[in-house]
N, C-alpha and C positions, 0 to 999 in steps of 0.2 A: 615492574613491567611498564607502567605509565611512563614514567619517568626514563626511562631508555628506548619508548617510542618516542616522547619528545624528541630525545636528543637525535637519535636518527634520523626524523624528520630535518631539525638544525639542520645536521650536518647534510646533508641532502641539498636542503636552500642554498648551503653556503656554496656547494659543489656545483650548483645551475649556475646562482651571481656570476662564480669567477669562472665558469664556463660561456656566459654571455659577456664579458668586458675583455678587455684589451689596454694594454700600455703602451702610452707613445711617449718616448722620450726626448724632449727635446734639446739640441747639442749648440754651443757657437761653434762655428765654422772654424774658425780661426784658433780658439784656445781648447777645445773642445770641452771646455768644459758644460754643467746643465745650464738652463735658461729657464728660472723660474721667475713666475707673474704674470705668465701669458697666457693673457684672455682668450677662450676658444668658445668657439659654438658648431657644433656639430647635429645636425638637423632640431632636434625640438631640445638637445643638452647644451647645456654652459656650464662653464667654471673657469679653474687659474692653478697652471703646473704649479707643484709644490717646491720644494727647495732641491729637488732631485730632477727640476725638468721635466716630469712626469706627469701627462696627463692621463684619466682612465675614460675609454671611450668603449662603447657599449659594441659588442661584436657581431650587429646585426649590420646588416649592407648600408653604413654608412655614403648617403648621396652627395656631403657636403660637407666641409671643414672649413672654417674661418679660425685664422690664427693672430693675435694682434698684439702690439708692444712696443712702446713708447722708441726703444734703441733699435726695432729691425720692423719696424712699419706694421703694414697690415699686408693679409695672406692668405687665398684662397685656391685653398686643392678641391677638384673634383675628376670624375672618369676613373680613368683606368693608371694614371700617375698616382692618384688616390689609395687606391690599391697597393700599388707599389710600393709607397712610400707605407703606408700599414701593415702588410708584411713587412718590411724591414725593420720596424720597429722603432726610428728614429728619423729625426728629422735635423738637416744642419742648416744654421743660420748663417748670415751675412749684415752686418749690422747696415742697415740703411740712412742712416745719419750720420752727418761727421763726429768721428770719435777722435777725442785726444788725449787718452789716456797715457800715452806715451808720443816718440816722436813722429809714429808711422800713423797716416786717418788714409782709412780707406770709404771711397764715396763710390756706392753700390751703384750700377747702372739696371742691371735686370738680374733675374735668377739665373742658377745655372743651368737649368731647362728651362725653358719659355714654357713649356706646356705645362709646368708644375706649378703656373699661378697665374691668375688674372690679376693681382697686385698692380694699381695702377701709378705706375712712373711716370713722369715727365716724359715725351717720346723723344729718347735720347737716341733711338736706331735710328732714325731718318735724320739726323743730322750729317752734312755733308763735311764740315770741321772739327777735329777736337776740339780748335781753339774755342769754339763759342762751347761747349760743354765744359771745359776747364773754370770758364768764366763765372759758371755757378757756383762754386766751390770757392766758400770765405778767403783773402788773401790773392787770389789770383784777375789779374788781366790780362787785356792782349793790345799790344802795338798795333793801329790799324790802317793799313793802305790802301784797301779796299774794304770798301762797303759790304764784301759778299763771301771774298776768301782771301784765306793766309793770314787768319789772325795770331801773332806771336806773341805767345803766352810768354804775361810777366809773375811773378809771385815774392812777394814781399820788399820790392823791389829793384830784385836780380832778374837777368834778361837774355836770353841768345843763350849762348853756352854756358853763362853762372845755372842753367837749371839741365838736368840733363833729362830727357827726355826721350824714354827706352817702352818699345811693343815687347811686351811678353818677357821682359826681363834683358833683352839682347837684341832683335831687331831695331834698324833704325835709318832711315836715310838721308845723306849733307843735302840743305839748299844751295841748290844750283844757281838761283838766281843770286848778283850780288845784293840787291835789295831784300833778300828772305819774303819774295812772291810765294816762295814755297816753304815754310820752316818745315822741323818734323811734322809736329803735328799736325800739317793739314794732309800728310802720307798715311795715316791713320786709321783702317774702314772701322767707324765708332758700332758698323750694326755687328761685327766680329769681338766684340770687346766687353768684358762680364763686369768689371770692377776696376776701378784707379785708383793704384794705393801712390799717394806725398806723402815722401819721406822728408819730414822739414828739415832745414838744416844738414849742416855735415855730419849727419848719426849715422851714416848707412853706408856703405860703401862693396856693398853687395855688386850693384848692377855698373858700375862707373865708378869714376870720381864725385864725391857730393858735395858740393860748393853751396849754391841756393838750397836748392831740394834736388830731388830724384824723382821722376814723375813718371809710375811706373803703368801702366795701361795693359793689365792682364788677359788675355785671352780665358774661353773658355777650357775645363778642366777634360780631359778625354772621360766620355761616355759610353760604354756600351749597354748591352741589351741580350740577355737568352734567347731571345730570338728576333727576326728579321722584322724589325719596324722604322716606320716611314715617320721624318718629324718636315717640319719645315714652318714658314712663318711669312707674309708680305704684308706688306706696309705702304699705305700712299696717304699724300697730301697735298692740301694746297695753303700758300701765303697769299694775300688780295692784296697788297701793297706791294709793288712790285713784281707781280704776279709767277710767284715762285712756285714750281713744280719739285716735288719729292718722293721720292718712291726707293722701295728697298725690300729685298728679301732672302732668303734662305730655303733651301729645301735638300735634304738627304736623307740616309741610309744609314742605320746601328744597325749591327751584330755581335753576337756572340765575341769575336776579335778581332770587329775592322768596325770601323763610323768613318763614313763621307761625306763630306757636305760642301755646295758650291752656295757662294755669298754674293749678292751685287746689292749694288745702290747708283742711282741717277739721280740728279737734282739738274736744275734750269733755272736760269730767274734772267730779271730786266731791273730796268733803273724804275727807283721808287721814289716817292713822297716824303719828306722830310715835315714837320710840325708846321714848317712856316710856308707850306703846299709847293715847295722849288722843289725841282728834280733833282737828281741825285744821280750820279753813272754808276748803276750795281748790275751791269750785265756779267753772267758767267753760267758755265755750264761744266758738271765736274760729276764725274764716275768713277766708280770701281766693279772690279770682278774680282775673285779666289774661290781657290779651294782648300780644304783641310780637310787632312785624312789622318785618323790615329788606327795602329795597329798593334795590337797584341803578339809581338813576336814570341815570347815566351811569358812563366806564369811571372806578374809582377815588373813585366819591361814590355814599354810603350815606345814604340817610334811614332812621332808627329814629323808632319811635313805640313806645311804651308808655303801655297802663293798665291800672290797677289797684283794686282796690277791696275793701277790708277791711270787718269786723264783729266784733263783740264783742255777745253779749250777757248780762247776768245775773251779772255777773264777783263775786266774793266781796273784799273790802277791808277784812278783819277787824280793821287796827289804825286805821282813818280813820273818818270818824260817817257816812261813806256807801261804799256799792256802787256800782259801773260798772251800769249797766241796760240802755244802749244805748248804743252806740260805732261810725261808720258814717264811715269814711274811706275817698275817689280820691283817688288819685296818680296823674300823669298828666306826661307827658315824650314831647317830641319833639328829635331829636338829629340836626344834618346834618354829615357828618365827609368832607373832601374828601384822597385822599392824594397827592400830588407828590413826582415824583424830578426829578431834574436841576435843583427850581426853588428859589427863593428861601425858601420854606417846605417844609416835609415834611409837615407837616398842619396843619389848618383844622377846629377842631370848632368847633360853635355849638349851643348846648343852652336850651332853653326848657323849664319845668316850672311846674307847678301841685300844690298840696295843700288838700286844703278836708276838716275835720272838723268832725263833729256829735255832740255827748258831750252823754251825758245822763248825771244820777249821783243815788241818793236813797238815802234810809233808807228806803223801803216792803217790803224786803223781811226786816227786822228786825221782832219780835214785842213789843219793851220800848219802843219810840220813845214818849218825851212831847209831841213834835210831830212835822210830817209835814213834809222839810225834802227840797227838789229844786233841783240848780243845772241847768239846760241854756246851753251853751257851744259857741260855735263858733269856729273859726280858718281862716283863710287864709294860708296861703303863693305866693306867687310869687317864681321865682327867674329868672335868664337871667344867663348867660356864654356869653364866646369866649374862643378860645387859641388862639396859632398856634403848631407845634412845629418850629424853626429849628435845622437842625444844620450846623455850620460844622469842617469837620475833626473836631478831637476833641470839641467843643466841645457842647452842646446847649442850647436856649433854650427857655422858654414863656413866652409875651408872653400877658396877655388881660386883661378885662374883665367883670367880675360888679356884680350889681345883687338884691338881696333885701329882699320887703317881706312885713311879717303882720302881721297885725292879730286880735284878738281880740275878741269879745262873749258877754254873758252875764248874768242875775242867774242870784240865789238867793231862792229861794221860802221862808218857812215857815210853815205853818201850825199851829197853835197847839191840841192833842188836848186838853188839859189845864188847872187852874190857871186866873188873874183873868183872862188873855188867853184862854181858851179857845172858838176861833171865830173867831179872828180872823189874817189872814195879812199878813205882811210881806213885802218886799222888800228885797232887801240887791245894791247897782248893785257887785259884786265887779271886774269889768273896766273900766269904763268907756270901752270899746271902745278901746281902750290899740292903737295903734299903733307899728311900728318899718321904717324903711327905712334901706338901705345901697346904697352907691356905691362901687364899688372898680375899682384899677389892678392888677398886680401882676406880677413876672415871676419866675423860677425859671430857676436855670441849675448847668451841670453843665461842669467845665472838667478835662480828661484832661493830667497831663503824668509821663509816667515812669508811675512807679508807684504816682502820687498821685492826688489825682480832689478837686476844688476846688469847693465850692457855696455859691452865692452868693441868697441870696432876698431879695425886696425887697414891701412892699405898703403902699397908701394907703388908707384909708377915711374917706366922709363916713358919720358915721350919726347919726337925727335921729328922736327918740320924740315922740309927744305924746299927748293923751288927749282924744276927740272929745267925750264925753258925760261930763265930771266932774261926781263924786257930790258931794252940799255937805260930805258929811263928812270927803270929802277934802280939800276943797278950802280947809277950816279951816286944815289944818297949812301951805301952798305959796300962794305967790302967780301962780306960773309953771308951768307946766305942760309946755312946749314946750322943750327942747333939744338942743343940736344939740355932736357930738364931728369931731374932724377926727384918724385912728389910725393912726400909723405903727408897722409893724411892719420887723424886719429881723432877716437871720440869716447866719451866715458859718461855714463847717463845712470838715474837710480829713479824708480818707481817705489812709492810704497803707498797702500790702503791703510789712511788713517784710523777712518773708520768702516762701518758698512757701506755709506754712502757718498766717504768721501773718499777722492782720491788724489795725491798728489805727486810730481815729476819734475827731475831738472838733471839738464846735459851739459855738456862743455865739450865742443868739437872744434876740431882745426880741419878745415877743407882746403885741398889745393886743386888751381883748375891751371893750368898751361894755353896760349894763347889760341884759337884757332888758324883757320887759314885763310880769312879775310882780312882779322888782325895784323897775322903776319906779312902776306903778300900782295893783297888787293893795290891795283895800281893805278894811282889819279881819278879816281870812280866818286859821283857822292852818292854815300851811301847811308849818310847818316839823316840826324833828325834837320841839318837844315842844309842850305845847297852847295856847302863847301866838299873839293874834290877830298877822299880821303889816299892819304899815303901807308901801305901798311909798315911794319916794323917787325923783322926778323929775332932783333935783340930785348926784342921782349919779355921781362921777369915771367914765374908764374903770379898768378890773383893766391894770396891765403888769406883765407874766412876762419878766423876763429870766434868763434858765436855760441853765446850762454841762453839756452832756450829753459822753461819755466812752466810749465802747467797745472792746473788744479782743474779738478772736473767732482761736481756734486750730482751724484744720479741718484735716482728712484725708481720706482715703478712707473712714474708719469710724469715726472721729471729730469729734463738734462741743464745743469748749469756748469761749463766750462769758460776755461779762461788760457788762453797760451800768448806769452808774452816772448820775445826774444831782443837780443842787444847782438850786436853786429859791428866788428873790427877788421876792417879788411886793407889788410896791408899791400902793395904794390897794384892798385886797383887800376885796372886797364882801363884807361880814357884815352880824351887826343886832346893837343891845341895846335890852334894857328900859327902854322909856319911863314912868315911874310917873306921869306928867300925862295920859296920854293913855287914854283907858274903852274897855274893849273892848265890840265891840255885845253878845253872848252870854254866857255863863256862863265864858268864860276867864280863866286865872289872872290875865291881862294881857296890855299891847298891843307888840310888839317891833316896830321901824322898822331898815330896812336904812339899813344906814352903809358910808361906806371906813373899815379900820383903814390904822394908816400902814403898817405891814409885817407881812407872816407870810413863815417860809419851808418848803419841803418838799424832803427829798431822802430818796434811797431806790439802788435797785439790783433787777435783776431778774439772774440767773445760770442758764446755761443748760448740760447737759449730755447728749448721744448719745451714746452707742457701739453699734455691731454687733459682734457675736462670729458667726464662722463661718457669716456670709449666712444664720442660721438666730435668731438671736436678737437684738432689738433692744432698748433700754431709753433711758430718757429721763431725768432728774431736775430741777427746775428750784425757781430758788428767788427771789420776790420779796419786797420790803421796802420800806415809806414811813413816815418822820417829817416829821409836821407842827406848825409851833410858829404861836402869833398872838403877837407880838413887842408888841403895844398894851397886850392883858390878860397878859402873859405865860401864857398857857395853850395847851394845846395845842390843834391846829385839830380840830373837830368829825367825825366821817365817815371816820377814817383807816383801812384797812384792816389787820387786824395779820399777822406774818409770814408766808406761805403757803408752805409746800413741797409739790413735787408731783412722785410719782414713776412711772412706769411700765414694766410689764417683758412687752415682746410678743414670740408666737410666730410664725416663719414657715414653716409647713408644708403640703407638697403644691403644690408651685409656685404660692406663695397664696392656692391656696384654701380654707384652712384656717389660720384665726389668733387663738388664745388669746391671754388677756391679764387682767393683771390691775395694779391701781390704787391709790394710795395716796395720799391726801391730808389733812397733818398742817396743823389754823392753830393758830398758838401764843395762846398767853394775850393779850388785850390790854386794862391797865390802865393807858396814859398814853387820858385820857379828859378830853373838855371838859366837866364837870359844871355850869357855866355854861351848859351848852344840856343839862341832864335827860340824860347820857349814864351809862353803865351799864357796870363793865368786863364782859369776857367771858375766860368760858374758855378754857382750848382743847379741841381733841377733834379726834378723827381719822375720814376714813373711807376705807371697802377697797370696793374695786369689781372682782368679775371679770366674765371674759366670753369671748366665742367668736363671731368673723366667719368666718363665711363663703358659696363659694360653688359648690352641690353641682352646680349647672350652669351654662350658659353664661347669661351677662346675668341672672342672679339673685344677688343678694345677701340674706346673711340675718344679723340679730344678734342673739345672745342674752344677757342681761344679770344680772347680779346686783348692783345698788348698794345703799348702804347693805350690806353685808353681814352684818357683825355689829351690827345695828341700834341704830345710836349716839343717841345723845338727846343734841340741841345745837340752839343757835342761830347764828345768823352774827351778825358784829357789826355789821353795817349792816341786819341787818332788826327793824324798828320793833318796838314792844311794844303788845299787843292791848289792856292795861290794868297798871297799874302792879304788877308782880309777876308780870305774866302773859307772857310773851314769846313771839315767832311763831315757833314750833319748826319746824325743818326735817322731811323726810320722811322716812319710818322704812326698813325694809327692804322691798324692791319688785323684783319679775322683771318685766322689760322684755325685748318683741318687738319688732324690726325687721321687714322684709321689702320688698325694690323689686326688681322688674324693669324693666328695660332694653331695647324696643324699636326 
């Protein structure tokens, strides 16, 4: 009888225990697979999921969750998301480090709820440009002509259309201006945008053509809600160097089968301080508005809809013979995504977009101008794809369909202040409404055996320029005007886990890119890196990138060490040279015509390094490199970015809500230089950046900055020169506010 009250009693205990705990299992986002090692603390408990992801958490009204891991940062749920995320029993991640396990690293910007974590990021929503947020991210720069906006993002160093540069998979809109005042990515509202997945190389051929990379800026995922609840978010700040204003927000509506939400941001700023205390012209002023609305039309089919709508006005273009004055782009996307189990496909998206910009750019806001000189330029993009996503055992497929068309229009005015002509105004037909369409196939596939993972990409394109309205000055150099390219790209890549903690990868792609429509038809304009007129070319090959990329990545619990190296063979490589027969219409040195050279090649490496020490300190170091040669002129290719290293050394304290930190970034000297195109070596120099995240209460976030610290005097090597001897100096030492909260 004793002995079978014991046991009763036992089993009793055991029956309260597993009456009071709960299991949260933790998912990666992306592979779904568990995530074990991650540190949690949950009011007075700690521990580390096991191998199954699994943490056990005590089933009394948990006030607090801290979640933390070397590959997806640190993480804290509280309220009523808390909840949420506990009944459902799982949690997905997002790796917030660059990962290079294979060709695709995605670089997290915030979660997919704001409200589901005080996780303090770098404040990437109050940024007014991609380009300066791309710039964080190992391998990548930006060509700069302004101090403030329109940075065009380089990476690895391919530039302009070698890199394609796509919202949401499809969205996207042409620079209007011929100078690229406007690339894609300053069309971009970064506070609308959850994650950027680089796709390096020609592995991918999902979203485009991939030539450089594919530079993919995801929007966030449709959310609902069983019932009617209110989220939203605002954000301000200020820059003291230049006295730049920032501000940005969000606030909408989930339900049951509809989420809406309106999006803005405003920024301001003036001309700043440079290290050697000279001014600098960085005036500009640059907004957005949208909306998105996702609806539950039926179970498992989401219609999205997005728009949006950009401004620029007055923008400063100190090293170009004009300013941005007005700059007024919609972007505009609708997206119907249907999901199936059990069926023949797993998903079904189909996406339709539109981008239509209106740029206007002059010298009237310059005091010395000999004439009064204004292009206004418009473009149009339209794009549509489908994809269907097939998974077969281990297997996974994307099958679809893309179609992309823009077109461009524009002169240039000048009228004449001064001198014999004085009074008199010309026109210069710079676009001659220069068109480009594309036709594409393409599939993407992903094949699991063992321990290996097998990718196989495939893509077709017709693509066919011509020019509606040819100028006669054009039309002297070409007889033809209209051609048409047929682009096969391909790629074949192998992953395998050597061991637990190591892993290694190597691809082989050919990417083909077709000329655009500056290349092709831009007429007598300079538009390049130095002041010769450019002449575009109709009979221009396409660019093929065939490129052997290479990676090994060692991870651990507290450790990331990676390495991704690639080599780079790019045959008919779109340059120009001096034509000395041919007159430039204005005061330029001369007239330069895009040409193919037969070969250049580019290889480089980016290397990555994490450690945490004692779940209290984190550091980062990372180091990228590119050599580029043009094999025709034996010289090297123009625009290459010289060595960067980059280090940082963060605090985690107060279960983080408190997180100092401070920043180093060394670019070394670079004098292999194309002096064939007016290049310049450059220095090196370094700069120190500290700072301090945090968050003194709940759903507030706050950051305090010091960049520039020791107020360094430098330039970057890709930003242009205001006048010869004169060069556009970066900005000096500046205290920067954050601040967002989270409703």
């Amino acid at each position: 009888m004793r002995k079978i009250f014991i046991f009763l009693i036992a089993m009793a205990i055991g029956t309260i225990a597993n009456a009071q705990t709960l299991t949260l299992t933790i998912l990666d986002k992306t592979t779904g697979k568990p995530v074990e090692k991650v540190s949690y603390y949950a009011d007075n408990q700690s521990g580390v999921s096991n191998e199954k992801g699994e943490i056990i958490l005590p089933a009394t009204d948990i006030k607090f969750l801290k979640l933390s891991h070397i590959s997806y940062g640190n993480h804290t749920f509280t309220g009523k998301v808390l909840k949420e995320m506990l009944s459902s029993g799982k949690i997905l991640f997002t790796e917030n480090v660059l990962t290079t396990l294979n060709s695709i690293s995605v670089y997290a910007l915030k979660e997919r709820n704001p409200k589901a974590s005080i996780s303090l990021q770098n404040a990437d929503w109050v940024h007014h440009d991609a380009g300066s947020v791309l710039k964080q991210i190992p391998g990548f720069d930006a060509i700069k002509k302004s101090p403030a906006f329109g940075f065009d993002p380089t990476f690895r160093g391919f530039k302009l259309d070698q890199l394609n540069i796509v919202n949401d998979g499809c969205m996207c809109a042409t620079a209007a201006c011929p100078n690229r005042m406007d690339p894609p990515t300053s069309q971009i509202a970064i506070n609308q945008i959850q994650e950027i997945e680089v796709i390096k190389g020609p592995h991918s051929f999902r979203f485009g053509p991939g030539m450089g990379a594919v530079v993919n800026f995801k929007m966030l995922d449709p959310e609902f809600s069983s019932g009617l609840t209110q989220f939203g978010r605002i954000t301000g700040g200020y820059e003291s160097n230049g006295g730049v204003y920032r501000t940005e927000g969000q606030i909408g509506l989930r339900g049951k089968r509809i989420s809406t939400s309106l999006n803005g941001s405003y920024s301001k700023g003036g001309d700043y301080k440079a290290g050697n205390d000279s001014l600098v012209q960085a005036d500009f002023s640059r907004g957005t508005f949208g909306i998105i609305t996702d609806i539950e039309t039926a179970k498992n089919q989401v219609l999205s809809i997005n728009v949006n709508r950009n401004f620029a006005r007055n923008t400063d273009f100190p090293v170009l013979m004009m300013d941005l004055l007005t700059d007024d782009t919609w972007m505009t996307q609708g997206k119907y995504k249907i999901s199936r189990d059990n069926h023949w496909f797993k998903e079904w998206t189909t996406q339709v977009s539109a981008g239509i910009v209106d740029h206007l750019m002059g010298n009237k806001l310059r005091n010395n101008a000999s004439m009064l000189a204004q292009t206004d330029a418009n473009t149009k993009t339209i794009n549509a794809r489908t994809e269907f996503l097939i998974e077969k055992a281990k297997s996974k497929f994307f099958v679809g369909a893309d179609t992309k068309y823009e077109t461009i229009s524009g002169n240039r005015t000048r009228e004449m202040l001064m001198g014999p002509n004085k009074g008199k105004t010309f026109t210069d037909y710079i676009w001659q409404d220069g068109e480009v369409s594309r036709y594409g196939v393409f599939a993407d596939s992903y094949h699991q055996f063992g321990k290996n993972t097998l990718s196989v990409a495939a893509r077709v394109d017709q693509v066919t320029g011509n020019a509606r309205t040819p100028a006669e000055t054009f039309m002297k150099n070409y007889t033809t005007l209209k051609n048409s390219d047929i682009n096969v790209s391909a790629s074949i890549g192998i992953s395998t886990k050597l061991t637990e903690t190591l892993t290694a990868g190597a691809w082989l792609g050919r990417g083909v890119r077709s000329a655009n429509i500056s290349e092709r038809f831009i007429n007598y304009l300079a538009i390049g890196k130095d002041p010769y007129e450019m002449l575009g070319n109709p009979d221009l090959k396409p660019e093929n990138n065939n490129q052997l990329d290479l990676n090994l990545t060692y991870k651990t619990v507290s450790t990331i060490l990676s390495f991704s190296g690639y080599y780079s063979i790019v045959s008919d490589f779109i340059s120009s040279k001096i034509e000395p027969t041919l007159k430039p219409l204005m005061t330029a040195p001369g007239v330069r015509r895009y040409i193919n050279i037969d070969k250049a090649t580019l290889y480089g490496f980016e290397a990555n390094w994490s450690q945490r020490y004692a779940k209290l300190l984190t550091q980062q170091f990372t180091l990228a490199y590119t050599y580029g040669e043009n094999h025709t002129d034996k010289m090297p290719l123009p625009e290459i970015s010289p060595m960067n290293l980059r280090y940082t050394l963060e605090a985690d304290l107060l279960n983080s809500r408190l997180q100092p930190y401070a920043s180093l970034r060394y670019s070394f000297k670079q004098d292999r230089i194309a002096t064939n195109f007016g290049e310049v070596a450059t220095d090196a120099f370094k700069v120190v950046d500290f700072g301090l995240k945090a968050a003194p209460i709940h759903n507030l976030q706050t950051t305090l900055s010091l960049t520039n610290a020791f107020n360094e005097n430098y330039r970057e090597h890709l930003s242009r020169f205001i006048s010869v001897g004169k060069p556009l100096l970066s900005q000096g030492r500046s205290f920067v506010v954050n601040i967002s909260y989270l409703f």
